[in-house]
N, C-alpha and C positions, 0 to 999 in steps of 0.2 A: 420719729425714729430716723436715725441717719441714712443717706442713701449714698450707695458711691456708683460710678460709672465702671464702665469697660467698655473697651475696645480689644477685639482680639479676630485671625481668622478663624472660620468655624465649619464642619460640616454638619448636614444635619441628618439625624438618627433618625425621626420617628416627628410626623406629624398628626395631630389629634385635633378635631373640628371643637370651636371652642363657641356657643350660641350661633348667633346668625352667619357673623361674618370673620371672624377670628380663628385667630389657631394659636394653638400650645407645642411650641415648639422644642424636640430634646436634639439637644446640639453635643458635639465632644470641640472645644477649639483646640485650638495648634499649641497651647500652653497645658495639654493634654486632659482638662478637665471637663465632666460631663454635666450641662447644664441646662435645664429648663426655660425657657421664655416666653411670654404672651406678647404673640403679635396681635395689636387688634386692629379689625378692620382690614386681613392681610387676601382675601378673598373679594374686598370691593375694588372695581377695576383702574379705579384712580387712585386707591391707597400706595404709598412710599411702597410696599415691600411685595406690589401688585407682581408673579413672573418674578420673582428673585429667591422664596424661601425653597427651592427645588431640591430635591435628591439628588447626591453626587456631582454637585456644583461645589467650589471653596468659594466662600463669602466673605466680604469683610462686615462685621457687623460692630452695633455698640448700642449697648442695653443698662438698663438701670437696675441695681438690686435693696431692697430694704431687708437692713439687719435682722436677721431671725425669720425671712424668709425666706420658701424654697425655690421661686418662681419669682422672675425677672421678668423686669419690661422691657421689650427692643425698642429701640429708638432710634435705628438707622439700619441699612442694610443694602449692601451694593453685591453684584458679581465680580470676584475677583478672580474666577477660573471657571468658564460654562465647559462640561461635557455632556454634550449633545450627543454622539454618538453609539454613548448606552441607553437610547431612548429608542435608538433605530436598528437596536437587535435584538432579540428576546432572548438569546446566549448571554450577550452581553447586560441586558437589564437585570436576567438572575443573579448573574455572577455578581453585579453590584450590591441586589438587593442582602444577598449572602453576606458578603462582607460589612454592610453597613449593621447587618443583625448581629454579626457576630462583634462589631466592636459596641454594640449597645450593652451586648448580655458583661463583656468584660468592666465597662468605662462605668469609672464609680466619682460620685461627688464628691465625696472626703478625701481622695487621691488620687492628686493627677497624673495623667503617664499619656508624656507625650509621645516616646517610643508606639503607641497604640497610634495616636491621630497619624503616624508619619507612616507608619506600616499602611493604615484605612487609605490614605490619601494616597500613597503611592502604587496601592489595588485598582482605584478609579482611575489615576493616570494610565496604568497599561491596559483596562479595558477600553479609554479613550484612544488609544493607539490603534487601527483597522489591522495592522500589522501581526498583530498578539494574538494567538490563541486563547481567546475567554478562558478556558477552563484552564491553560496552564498558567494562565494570572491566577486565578482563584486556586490552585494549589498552592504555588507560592506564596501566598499571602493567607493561608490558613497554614503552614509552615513558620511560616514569620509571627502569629498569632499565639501558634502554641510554644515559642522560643521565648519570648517575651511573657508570658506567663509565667515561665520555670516548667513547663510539661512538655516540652520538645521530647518526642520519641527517641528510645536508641535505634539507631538505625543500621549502625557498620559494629557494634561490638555487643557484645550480653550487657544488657542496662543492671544487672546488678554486679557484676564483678570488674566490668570493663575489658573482660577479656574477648577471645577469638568468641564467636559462635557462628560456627561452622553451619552450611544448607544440609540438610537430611537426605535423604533420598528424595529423588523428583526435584532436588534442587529448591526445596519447602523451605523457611526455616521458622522454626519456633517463635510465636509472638503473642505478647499476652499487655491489653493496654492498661491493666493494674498495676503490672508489675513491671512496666515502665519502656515495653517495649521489646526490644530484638532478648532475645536469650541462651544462651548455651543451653544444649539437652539435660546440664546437672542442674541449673537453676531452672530451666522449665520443667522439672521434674517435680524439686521444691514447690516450686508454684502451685502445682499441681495441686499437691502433697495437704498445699494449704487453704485449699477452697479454693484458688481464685481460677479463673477460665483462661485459659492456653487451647488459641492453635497455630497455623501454619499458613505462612507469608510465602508466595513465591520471591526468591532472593530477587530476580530482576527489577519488580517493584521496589524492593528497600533500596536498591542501589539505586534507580530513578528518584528516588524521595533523597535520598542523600544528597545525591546531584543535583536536585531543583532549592535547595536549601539553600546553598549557596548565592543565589540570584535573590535581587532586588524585586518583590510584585510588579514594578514598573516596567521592568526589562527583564521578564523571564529568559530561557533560552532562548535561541529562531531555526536553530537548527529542530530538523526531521523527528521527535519524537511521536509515535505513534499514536491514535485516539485513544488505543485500547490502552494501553500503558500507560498514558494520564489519567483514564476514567479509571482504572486500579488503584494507583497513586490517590487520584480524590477521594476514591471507596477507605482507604486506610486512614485518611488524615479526616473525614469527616465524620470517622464512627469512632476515631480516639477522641476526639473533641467530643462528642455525643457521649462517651463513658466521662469524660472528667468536669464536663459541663452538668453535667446533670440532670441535663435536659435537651427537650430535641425542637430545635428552630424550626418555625413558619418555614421559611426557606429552603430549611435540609429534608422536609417529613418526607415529599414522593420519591426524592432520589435516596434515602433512607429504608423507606421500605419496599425496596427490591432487593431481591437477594444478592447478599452477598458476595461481590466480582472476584474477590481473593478465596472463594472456598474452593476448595477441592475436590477435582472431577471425580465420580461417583466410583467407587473401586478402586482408590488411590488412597494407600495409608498417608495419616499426616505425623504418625513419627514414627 
């Protein structure tokens, strides 16, 4: 059967113990596609790929693939970007672990998207930065995530008419993540109307989410934004993705299930 090479960068998703000394490596590279590879022997302390196949490092790698198989051979593998400094924070290693799960669940083998690896790698750049607030990288880049998809939230206008929609009282405003986000009170009405589940965003958070959308995961903002107002931010953009995903990540389950940071304080209508 014919074999062809590659060379490409790569990071790597997910590694999987393969017999004694091997691993199965799932990679996304820089020509955005998600690919499988048997490193063998990558566990014995003299093997070529001994301290290289790491988490949230960019590599340069080059593997072999046989036609009509799904699973490649590496055959070279060097460091071509160490971040070391998501190893030396437990903030920062979540935040990594987060994002590398979250571009595994998207990254598909029949279609590459590199827009994904560039988003992924530019997450691990600003957790490598000491500078960054962990967690306002990992909004932005779960931002960046769901824009690239096609499910970026509305955030500044009603997702279904594109018009004004106005905060309610308390400054609340209507949001429902089926129905794609921010809403005026006649389309969260609809919503309502039609099974699907609508509640109430504090406007501050939207307009933070709005604002961090604009930035690159690499160079979030550095001005003064508050914890509590990114941990909201992360609360919204982690349980949209959790409703459109369909599932709920290793990574997201304990900060998932805690209640709710955007619901409404107890004797406060939400419309």
């Amino acid at each position: 059967m014919p074999v062809s090479i590659h060379r490409d960068h790569a990071l790597v998703l997910k590694r999987t113990p393969f017999g004694e000394s091997s691993l199965v490596i799932q990679l996304i590279t820089a020509s955005g596609a998600r690919v499988h590879v048997l490193a063998r022997g990558a566990y014995r302390p003299r093997s070529r790929f001994y301290c290289v196949l790491d988490l949230f490092d960019t590599l340069e790698l080059e593997w072999s693939e046989r036609s009509g198989s799904s699973l490649g051979l590496l055959r070279k593998g060097a460091l071509a970007r160490r971040r070391s400094e998501l190893t030396r924070d437990l903030d920062r290693y979540r935040a990594g672990l987060t994002a590398l799960e979250l571009c595994r669940a998207a990254a598909r083998q029949e279609q590459s998207d590199r827009n994904l690896y560039l988003a992924t790698e530019a997450a691990l750049e600003g957790l490598q930065d000491p500078s960054n607030a962990p967690h306002a990288v990992l909004v932005v880049f779960q931002l960046a995530f769901l824009h690239n998809l096609g499910l970026a939230p509305a955030l500044e206008a009603c997702a279904q008419c594109a018009g004004p929609a106005p905060a309610l009282d308390e400054e609340r405003v209507p949001f429902s993540a089926g129905a794609g986000g921010r809403l005026c009170a006649s389309h969260a009405q609809e919503a309502r109307a039609s099974g699907q589940r609508v509640g109430t965003i504090p406007e501050s958070v939207l307009e933070c989410a709005a604002r961090l959308a604009q930035f690159s995961p690499s160079s979030p903002p550095s001005d003064s934004i508050s914890d509590d107002l990114i941990e909201r931010v992360r609360d919204l953009t982690a349980r949209f993705i959790d409703y459109h995903l369909e599932t709920r990540l290793d990574s997201q389950r304990t900060f998932l299930e805690t209640a709710n940071r955007n619901a409404p304080e107890r004797g406060v209508p939400t419309t």
